[in-house]
Biopython code that builds the backbone (N, CA, C, O; Angstrom):
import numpy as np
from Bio.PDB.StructureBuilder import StructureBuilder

atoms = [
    (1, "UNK", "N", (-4.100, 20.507, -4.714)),
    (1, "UNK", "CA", (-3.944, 21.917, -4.433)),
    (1, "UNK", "C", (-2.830, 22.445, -5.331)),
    (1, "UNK", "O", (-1.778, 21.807, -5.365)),
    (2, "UNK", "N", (-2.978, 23.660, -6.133)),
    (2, "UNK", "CA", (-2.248, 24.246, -6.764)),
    (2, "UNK", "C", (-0.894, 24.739, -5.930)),
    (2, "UNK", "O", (-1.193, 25.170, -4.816)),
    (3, "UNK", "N", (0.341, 24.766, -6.188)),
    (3, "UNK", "CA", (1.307, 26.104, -5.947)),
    (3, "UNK", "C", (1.069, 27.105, -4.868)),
    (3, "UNK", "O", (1.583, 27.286, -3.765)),
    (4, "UNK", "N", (0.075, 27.726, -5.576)),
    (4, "UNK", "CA", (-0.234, 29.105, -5.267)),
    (4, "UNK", "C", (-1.090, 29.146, -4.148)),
    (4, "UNK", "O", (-1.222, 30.170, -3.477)),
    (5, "UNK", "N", (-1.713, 28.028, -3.896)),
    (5, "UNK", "CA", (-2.498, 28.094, -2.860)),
    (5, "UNK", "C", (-2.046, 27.634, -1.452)),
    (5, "UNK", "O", (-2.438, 28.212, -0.438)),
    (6, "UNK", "N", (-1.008, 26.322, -1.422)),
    (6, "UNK", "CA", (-0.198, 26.157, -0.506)),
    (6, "UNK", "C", (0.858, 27.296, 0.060)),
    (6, "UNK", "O", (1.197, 27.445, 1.234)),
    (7, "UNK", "N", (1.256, 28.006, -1.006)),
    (7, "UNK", "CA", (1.943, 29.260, -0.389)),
    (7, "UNK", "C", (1.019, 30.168, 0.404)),
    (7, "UNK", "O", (1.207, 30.425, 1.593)),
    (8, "UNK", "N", (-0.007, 30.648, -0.330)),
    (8, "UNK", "CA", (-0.733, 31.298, 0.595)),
    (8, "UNK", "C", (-1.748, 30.677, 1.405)),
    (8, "UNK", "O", (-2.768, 31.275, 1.746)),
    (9, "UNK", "N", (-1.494, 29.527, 1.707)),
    (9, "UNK", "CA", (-2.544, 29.246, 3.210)),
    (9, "UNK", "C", (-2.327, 29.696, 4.413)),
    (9, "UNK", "O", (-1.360, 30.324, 4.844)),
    (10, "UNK", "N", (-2.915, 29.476, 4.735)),
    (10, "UNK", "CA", (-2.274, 29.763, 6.551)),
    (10, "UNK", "C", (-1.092, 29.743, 6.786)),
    (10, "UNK", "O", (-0.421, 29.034, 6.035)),
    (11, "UNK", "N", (-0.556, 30.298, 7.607)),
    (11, "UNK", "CA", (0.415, 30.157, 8.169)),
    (11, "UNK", "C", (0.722, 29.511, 9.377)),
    (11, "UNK", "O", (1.848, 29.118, 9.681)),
    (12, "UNK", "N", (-0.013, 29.434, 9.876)),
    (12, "UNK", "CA", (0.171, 28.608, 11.574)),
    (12, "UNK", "C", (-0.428, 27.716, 11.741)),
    (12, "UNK", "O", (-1.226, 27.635, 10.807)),
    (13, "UNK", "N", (-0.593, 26.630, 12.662)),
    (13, "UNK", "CA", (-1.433, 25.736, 13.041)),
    (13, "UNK", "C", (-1.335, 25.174, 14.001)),
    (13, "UNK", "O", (-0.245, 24.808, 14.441)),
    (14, "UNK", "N", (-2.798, 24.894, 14.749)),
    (14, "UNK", "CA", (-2.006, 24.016, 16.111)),
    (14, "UNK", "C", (-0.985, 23.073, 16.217)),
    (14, "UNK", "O", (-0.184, 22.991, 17.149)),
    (15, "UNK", "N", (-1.038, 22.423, 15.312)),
    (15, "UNK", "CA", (-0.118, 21.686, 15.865)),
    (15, "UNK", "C", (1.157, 21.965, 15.101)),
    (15, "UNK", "O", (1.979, 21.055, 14.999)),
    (16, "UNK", "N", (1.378, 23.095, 14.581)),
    (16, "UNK", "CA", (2.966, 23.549, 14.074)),
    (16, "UNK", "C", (3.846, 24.361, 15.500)),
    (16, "UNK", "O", (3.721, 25.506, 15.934)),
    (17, "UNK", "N", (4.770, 23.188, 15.974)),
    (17, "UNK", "CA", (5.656, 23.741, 16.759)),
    (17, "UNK", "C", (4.893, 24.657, 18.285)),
    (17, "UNK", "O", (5.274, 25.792, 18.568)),
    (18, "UNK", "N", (4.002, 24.051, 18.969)),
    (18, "UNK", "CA", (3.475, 24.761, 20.122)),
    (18, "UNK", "C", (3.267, 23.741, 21.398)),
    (18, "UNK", "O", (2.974, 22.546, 21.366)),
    (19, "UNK", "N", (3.497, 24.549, 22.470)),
    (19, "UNK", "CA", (3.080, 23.786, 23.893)),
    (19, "UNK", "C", (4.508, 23.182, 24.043)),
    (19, "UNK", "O", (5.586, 23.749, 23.869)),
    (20, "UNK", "N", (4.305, 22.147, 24.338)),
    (20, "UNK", "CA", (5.227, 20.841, 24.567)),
    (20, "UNK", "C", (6.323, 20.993, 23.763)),
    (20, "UNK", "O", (7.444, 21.242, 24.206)),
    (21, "UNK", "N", (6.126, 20.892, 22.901)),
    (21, "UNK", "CA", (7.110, 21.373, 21.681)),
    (21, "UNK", "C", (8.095, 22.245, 21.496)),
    (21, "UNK", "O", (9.179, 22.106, 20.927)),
    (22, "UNK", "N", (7.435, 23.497, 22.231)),
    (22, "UNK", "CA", (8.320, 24.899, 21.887)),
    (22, "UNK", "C", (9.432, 24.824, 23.173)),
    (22, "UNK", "O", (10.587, 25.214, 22.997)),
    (23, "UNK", "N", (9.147, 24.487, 23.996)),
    (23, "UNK", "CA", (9.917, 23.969, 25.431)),
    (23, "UNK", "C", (11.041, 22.808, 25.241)),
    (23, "UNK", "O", (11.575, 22.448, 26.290)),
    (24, "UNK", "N", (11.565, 22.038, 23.783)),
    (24, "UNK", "CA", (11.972, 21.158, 23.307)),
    (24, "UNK", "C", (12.608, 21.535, 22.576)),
    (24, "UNK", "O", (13.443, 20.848, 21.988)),
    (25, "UNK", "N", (12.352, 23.089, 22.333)),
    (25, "UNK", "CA", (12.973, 23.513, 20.435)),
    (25, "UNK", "C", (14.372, 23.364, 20.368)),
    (25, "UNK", "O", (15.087, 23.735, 21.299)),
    (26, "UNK", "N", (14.729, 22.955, 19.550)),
    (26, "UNK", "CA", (15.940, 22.567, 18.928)),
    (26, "UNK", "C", (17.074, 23.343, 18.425)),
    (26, "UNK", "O", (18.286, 23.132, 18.436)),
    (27, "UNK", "N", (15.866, 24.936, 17.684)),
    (27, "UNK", "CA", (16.664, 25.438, 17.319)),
    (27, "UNK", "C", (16.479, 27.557, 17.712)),
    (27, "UNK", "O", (16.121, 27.907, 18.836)),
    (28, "UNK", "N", (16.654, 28.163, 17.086)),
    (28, "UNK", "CA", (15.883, 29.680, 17.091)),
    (28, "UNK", "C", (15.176, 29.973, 16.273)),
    (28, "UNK", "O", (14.615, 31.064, 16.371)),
    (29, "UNK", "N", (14.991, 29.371, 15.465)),
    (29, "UNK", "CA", (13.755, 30.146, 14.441)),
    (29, "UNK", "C", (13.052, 29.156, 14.281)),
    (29, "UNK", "O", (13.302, 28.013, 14.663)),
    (30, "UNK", "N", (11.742, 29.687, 13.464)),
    (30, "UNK", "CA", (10.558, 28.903, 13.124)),
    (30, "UNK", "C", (11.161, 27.850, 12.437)),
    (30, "UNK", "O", (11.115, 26.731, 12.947)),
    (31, "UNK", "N", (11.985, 28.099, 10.854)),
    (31, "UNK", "CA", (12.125, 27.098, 10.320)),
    (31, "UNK", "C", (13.082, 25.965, 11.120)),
    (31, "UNK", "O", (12.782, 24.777, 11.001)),
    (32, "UNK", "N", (13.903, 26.244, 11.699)),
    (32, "UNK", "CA", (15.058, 24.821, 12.588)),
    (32, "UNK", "C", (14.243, 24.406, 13.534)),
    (32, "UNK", "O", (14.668, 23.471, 14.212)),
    (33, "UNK", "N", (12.942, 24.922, 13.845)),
    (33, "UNK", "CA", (11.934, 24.267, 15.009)),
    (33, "UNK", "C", (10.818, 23.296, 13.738)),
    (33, "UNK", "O", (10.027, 22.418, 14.082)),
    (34, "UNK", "N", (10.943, 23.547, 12.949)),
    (34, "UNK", "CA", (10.014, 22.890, 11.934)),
    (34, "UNK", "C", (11.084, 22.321, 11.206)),
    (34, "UNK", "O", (10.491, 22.110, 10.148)),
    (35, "UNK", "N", (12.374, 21.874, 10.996)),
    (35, "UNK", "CA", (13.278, 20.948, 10.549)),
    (35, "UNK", "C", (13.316, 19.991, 11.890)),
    (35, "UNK", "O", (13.558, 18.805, 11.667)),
    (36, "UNK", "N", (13.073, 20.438, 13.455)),
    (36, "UNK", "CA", (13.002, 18.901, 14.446)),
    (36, "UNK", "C", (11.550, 18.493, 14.157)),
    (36, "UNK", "O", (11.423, 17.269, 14.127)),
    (37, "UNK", "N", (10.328, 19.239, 13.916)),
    (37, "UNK", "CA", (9.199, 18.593, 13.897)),
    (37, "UNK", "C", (9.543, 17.306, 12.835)),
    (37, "UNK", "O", (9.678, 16.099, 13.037)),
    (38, "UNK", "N", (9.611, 18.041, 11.759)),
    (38, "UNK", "CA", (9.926, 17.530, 10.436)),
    (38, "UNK", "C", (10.848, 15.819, 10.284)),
    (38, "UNK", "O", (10.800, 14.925, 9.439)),
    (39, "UNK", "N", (11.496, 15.974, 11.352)),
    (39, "UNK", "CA", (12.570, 14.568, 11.843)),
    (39, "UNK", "C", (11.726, 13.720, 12.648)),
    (39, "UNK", "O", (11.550, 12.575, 12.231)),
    (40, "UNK", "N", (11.160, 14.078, 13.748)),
    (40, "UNK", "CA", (10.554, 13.500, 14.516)),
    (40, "UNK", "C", (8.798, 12.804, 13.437)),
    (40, "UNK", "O", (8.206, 11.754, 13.689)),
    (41, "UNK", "N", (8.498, 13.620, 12.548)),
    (41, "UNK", "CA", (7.363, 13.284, 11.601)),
    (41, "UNK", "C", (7.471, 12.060, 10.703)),
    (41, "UNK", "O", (6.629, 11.197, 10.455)),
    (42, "UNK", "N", (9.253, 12.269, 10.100)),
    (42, "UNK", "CA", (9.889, 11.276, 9.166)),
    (42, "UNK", "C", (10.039, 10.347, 9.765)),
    (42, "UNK", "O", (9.913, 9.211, 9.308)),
    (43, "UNK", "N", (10.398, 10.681, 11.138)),
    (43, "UNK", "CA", (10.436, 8.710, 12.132)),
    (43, "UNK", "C", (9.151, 8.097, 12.025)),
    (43, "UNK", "O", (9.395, 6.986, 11.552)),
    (44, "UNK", "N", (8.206, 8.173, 12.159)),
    (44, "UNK", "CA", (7.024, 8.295, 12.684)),
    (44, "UNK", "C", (6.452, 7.392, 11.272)),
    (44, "UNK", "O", (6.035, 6.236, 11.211)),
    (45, "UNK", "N", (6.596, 8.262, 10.372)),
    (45, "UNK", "CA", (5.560, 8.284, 9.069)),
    (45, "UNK", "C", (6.812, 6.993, 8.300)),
    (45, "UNK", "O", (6.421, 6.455, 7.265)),
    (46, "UNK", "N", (7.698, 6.734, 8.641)),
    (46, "UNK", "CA", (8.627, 5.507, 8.129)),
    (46, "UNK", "C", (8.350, 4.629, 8.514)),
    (46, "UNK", "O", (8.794, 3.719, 7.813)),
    (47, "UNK", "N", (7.646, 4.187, 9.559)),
    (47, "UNK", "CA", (7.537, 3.225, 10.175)),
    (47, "UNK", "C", (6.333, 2.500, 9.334)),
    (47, "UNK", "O", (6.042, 1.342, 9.635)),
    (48, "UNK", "N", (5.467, 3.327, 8.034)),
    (48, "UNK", "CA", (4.329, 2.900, 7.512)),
    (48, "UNK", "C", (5.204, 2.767, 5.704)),
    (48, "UNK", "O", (4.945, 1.949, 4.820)),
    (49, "UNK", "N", (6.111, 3.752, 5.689)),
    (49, "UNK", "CA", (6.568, 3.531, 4.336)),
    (49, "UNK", "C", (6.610, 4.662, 3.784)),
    (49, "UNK", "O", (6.862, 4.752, 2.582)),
    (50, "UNK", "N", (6.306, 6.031, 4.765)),
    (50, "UNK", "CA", (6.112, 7.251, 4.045)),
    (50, "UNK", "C", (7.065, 8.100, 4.514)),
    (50, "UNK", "O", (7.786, 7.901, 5.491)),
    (51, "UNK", "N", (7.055, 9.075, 3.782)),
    (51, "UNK", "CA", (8.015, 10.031, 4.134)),
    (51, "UNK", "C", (7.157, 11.530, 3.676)),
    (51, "UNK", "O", (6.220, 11.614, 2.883)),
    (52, "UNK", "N", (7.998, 12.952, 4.668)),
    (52, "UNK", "CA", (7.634, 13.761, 4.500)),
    (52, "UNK", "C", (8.968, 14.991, 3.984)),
    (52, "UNK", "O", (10.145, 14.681, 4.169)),
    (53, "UNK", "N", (8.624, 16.267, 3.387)),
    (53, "UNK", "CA", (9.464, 17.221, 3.085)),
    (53, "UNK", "C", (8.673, 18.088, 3.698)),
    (53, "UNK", "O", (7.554, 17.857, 4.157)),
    (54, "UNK", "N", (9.664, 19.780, 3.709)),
    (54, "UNK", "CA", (9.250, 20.670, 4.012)),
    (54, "UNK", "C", (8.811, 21.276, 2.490)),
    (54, "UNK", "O", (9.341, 20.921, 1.438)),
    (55, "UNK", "N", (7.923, 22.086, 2.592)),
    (55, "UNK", "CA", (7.681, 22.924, 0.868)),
    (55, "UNK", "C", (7.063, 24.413, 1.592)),
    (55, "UNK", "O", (6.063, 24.864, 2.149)),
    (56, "UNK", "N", (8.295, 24.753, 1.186)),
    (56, "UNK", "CA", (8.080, 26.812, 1.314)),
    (56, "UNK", "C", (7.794, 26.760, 2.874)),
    (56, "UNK", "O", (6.936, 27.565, 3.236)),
    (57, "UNK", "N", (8.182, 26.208, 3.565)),
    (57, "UNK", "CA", (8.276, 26.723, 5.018)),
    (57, "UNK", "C", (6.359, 26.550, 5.545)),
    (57, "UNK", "O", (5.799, 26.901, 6.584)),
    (58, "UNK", "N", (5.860, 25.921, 4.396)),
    (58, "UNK", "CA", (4.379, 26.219, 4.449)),
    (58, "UNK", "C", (3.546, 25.065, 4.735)),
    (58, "UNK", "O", (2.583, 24.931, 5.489)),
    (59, "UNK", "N", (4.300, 24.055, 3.751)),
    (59, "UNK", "CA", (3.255, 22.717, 4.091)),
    (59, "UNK", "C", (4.190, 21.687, 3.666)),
    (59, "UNK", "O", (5.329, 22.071, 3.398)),
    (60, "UNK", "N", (3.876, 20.248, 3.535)),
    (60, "UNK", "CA", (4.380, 19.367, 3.637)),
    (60, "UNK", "C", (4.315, 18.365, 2.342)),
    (60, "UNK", "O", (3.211, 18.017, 1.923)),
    (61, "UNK", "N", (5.415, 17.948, 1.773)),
    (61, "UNK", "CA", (4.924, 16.932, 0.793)),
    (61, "UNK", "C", (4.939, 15.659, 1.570)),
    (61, "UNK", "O", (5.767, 15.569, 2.477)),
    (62, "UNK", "N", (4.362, 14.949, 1.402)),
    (62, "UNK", "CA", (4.330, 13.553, 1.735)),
    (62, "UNK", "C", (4.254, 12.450, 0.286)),
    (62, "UNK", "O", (3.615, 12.600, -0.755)),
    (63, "UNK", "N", (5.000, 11.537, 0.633)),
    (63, "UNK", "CA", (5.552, 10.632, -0.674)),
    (63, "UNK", "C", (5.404, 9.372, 0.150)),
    (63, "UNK", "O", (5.736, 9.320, 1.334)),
    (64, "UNK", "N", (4.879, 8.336, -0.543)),
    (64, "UNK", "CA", (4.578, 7.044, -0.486)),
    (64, "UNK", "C", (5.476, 5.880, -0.979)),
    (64, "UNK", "O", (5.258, 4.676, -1.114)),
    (65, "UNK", "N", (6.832, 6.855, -1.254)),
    (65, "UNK", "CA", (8.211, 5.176, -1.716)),
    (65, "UNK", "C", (7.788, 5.175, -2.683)),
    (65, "UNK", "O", (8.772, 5.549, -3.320)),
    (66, "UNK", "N", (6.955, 5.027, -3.460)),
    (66, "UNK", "CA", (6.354, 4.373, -5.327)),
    (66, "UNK", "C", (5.897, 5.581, -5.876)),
    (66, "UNK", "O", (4.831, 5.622, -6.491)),
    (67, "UNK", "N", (6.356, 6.218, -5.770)),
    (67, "UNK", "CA", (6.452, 7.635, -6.741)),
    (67, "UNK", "C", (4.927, 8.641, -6.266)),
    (67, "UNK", "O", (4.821, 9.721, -6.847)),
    (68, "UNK", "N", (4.186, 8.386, -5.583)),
    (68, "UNK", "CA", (3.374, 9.434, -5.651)),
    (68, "UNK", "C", (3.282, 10.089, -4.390)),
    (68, "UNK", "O", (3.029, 9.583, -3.297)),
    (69, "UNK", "N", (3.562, 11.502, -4.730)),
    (69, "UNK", "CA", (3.622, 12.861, -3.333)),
    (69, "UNK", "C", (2.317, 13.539, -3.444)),
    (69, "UNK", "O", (1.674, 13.796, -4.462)),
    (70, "UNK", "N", (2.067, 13.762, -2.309)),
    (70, "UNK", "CA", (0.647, 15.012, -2.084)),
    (70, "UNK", "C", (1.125, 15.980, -1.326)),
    (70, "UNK", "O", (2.165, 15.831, -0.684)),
    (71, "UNK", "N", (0.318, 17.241, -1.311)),
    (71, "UNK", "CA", (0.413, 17.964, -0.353)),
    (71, "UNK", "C", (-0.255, 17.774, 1.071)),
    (71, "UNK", "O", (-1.345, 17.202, 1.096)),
    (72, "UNK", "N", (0.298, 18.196, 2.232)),
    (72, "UNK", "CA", (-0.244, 18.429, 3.323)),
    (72, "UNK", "C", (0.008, 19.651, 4.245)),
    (72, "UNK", "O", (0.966, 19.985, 4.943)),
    (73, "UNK", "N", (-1.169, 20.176, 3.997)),
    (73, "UNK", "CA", (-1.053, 21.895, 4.489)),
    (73, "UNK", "C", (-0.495, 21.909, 5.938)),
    (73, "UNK", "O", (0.063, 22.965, 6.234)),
    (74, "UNK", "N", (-0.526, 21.079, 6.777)),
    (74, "UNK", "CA", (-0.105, 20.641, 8.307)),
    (74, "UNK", "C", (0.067, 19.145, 8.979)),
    (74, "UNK", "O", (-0.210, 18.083, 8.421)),
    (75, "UNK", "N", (0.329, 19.229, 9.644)),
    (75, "UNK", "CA", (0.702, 17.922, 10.751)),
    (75, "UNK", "C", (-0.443, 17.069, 10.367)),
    (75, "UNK", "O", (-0.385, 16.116, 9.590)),
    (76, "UNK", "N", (-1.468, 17.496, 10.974)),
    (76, "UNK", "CA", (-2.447, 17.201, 11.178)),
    (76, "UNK", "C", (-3.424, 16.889, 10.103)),
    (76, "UNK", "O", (-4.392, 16.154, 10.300)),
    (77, "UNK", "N", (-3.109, 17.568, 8.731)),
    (77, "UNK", "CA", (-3.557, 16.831, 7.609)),
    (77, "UNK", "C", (-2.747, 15.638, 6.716)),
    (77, "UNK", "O", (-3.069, 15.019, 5.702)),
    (78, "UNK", "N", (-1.406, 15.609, 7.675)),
    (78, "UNK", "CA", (-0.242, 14.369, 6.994)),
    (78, "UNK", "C", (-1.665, 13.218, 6.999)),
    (78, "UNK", "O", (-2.271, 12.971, 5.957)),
    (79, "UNK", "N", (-2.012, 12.649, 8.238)),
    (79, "UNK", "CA", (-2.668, 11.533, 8.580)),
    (79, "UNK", "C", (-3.757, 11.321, 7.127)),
    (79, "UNK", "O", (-3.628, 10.306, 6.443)),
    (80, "UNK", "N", (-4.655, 12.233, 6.820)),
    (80, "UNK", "CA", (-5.677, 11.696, 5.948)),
    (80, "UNK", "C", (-4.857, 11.750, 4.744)),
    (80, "UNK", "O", (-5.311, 10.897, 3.982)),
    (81, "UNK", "N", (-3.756, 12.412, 4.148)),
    (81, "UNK", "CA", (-2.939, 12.337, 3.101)),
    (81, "UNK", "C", (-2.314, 11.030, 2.951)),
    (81, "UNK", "O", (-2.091, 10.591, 1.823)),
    (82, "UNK", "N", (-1.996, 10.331, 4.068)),
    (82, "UNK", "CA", (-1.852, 8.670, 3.922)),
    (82, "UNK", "C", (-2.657, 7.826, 3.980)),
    (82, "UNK", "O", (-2.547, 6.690, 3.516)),
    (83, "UNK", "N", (-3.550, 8.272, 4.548)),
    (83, "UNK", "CA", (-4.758, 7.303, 4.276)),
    (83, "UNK", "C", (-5.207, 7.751, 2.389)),
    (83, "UNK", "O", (-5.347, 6.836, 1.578)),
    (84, "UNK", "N", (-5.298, 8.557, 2.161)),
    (84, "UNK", "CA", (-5.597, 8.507, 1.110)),
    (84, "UNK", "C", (-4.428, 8.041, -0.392)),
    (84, "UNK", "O", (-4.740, 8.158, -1.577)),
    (85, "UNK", "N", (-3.633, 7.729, -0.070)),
    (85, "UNK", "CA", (-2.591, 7.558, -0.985)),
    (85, "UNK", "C", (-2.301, 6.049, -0.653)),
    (85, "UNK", "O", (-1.883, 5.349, -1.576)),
    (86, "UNK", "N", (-2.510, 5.427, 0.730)),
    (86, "UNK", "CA", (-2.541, 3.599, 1.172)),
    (86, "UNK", "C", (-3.668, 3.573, 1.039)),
    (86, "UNK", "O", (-4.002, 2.477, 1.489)),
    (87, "UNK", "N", (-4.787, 4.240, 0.594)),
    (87, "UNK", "CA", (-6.172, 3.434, 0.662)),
    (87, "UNK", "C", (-6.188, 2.620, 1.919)),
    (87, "UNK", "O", (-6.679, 1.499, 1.785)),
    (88, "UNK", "N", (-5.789, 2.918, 3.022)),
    (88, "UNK", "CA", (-5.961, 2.378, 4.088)),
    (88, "UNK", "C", (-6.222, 3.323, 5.431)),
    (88, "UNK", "O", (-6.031, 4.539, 5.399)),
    (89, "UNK", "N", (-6.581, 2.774, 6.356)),
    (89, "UNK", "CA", (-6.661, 3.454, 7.705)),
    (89, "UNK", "C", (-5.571, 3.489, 8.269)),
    (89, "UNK", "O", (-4.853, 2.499, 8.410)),
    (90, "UNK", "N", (-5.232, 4.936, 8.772)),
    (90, "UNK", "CA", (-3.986, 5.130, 9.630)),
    (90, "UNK", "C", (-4.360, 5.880, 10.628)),
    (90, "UNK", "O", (-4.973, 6.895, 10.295)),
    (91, "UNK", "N", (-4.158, 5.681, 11.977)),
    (91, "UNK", "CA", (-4.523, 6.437, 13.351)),
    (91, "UNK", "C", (-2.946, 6.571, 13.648)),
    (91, "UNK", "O", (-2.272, 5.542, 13.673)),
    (92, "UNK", "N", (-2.314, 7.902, 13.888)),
    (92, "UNK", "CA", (-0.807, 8.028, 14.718)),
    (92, "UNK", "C", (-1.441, 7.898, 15.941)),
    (92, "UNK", "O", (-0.716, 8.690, 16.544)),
    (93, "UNK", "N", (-2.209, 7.530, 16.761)),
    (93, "UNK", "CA", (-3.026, 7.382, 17.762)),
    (93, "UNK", "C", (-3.267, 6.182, 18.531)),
    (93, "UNK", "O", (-3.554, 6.083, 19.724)),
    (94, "UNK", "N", (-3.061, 5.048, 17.421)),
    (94, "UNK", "CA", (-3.307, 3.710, 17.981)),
    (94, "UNK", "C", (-2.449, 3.162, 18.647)),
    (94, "UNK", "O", (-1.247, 3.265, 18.400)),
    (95, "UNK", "N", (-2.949, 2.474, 19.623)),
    (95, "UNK", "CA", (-2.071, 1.998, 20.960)),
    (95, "UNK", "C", (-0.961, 1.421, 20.309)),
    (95, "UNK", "O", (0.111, 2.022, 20.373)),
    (96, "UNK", "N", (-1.088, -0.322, 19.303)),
    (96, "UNK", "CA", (-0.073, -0.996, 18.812)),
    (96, "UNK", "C", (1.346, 0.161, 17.999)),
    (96, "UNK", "O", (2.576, 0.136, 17.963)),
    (97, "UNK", "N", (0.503, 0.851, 17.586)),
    (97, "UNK", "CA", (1.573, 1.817, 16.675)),
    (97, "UNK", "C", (2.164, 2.281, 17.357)),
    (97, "UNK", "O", (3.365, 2.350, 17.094)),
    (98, "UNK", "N", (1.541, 3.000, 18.915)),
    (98, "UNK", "CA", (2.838, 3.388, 19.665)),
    (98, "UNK", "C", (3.373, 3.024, 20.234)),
    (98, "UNK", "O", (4.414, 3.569, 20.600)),
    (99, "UNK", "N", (2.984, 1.919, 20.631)),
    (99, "UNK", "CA", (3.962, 0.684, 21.282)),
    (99, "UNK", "C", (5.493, 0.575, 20.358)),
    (99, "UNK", "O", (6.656, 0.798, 20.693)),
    (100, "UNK", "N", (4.867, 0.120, 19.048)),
    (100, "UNK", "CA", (5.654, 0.100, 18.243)),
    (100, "UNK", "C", (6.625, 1.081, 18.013)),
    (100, "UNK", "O", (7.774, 0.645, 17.933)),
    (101, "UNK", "N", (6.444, 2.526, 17.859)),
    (101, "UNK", "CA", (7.655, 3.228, 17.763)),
    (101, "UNK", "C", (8.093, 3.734, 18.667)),
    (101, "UNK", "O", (9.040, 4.491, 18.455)),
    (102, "UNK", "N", (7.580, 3.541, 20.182)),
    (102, "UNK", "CA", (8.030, 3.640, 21.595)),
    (102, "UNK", "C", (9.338, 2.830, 21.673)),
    (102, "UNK", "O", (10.336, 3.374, 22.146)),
    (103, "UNK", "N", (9.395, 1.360, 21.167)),
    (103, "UNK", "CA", (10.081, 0.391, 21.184)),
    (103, "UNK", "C", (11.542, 1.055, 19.789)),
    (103, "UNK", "O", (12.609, 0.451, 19.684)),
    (104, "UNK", "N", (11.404, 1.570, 19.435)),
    (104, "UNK", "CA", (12.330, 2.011, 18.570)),
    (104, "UNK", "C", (13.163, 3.585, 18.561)),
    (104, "UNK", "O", (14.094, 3.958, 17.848)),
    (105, "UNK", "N", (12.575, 4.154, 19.419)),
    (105, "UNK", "CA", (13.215, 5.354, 20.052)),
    (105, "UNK", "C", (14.483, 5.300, 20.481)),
    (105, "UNK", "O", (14.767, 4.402, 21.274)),
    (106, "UNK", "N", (15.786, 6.488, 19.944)),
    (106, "UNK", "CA", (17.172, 6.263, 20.346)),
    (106, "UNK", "C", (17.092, 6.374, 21.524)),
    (106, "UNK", "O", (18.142, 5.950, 22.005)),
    (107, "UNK", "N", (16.269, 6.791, 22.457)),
    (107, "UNK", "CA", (16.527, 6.648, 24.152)),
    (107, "UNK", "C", (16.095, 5.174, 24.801)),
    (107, "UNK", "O", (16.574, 4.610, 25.785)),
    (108, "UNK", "N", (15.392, 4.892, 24.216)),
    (108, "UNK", "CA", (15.318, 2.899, 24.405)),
    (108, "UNK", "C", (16.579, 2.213, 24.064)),
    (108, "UNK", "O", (17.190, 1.655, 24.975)),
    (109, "UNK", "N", (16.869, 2.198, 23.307)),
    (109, "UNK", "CA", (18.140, 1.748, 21.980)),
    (109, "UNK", "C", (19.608, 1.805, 23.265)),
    (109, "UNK", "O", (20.739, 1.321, 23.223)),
    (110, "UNK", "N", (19.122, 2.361, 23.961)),
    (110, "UNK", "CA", (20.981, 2.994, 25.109)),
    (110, "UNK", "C", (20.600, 1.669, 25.636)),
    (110, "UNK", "O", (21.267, 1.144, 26.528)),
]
sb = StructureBuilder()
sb.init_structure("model")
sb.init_model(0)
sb.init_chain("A")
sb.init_seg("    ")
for serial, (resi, resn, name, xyz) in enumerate(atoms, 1):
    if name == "N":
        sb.init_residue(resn, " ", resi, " ")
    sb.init_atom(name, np.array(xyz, "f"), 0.0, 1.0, " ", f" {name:<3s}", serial, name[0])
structure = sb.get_structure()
């Protein structure tokens, strides 16, 4: 995806900052509520080797440690953006995985 097109996509999405979430917010505005998503995403997506940025308040880079970033217009398109960059299957969904970062949460850790 070009620049120009990530700026002008959508703007909202289900799963940007709603429900559960907004009752949690961290901060007052959109963007400091999308800098805790954004933390809570980077825990998450580390646990495989990836990492995410914010880009223009709009969408997401995601980077794989070995030099290559994609875009991801939302949350919810992070997942196939790692599958496609590990050539592998990734579910944030699967039981072991959340076992796994259940077990690593700073409220376990006390």
């Amino acid at each position: 995806m070009c620049g120009l097109c990530g700026v002008l996509g959508p703007e909202t999405h289900w799963s940007d900052t709603s429900g559960e979430f907004v009752r949690l917010r961290k901060g007052k505005t959109r963007l400091s509520d999308r800098s805790y998503q954004l933390q809570i995403l980077n825990f998450i997506l580390s646990q495989n080797g990836f990492s995410a940025s914010d880009w223009q308040g709009a969408s997401y880079l995601v980077s794989n440690g070995k030099g290559s970033t994609e875009i991801a217009s939302h949350v919810s398109a992070v997942w196939s953006v790692i599958e496609n960059m590990g050539k592998q299957s990734f579910d944030p969904l699967n039981k072991d995985f959340l076992n796994k970062i259940s077990l690593l949460t700073p409220e376990k850790q006390k």
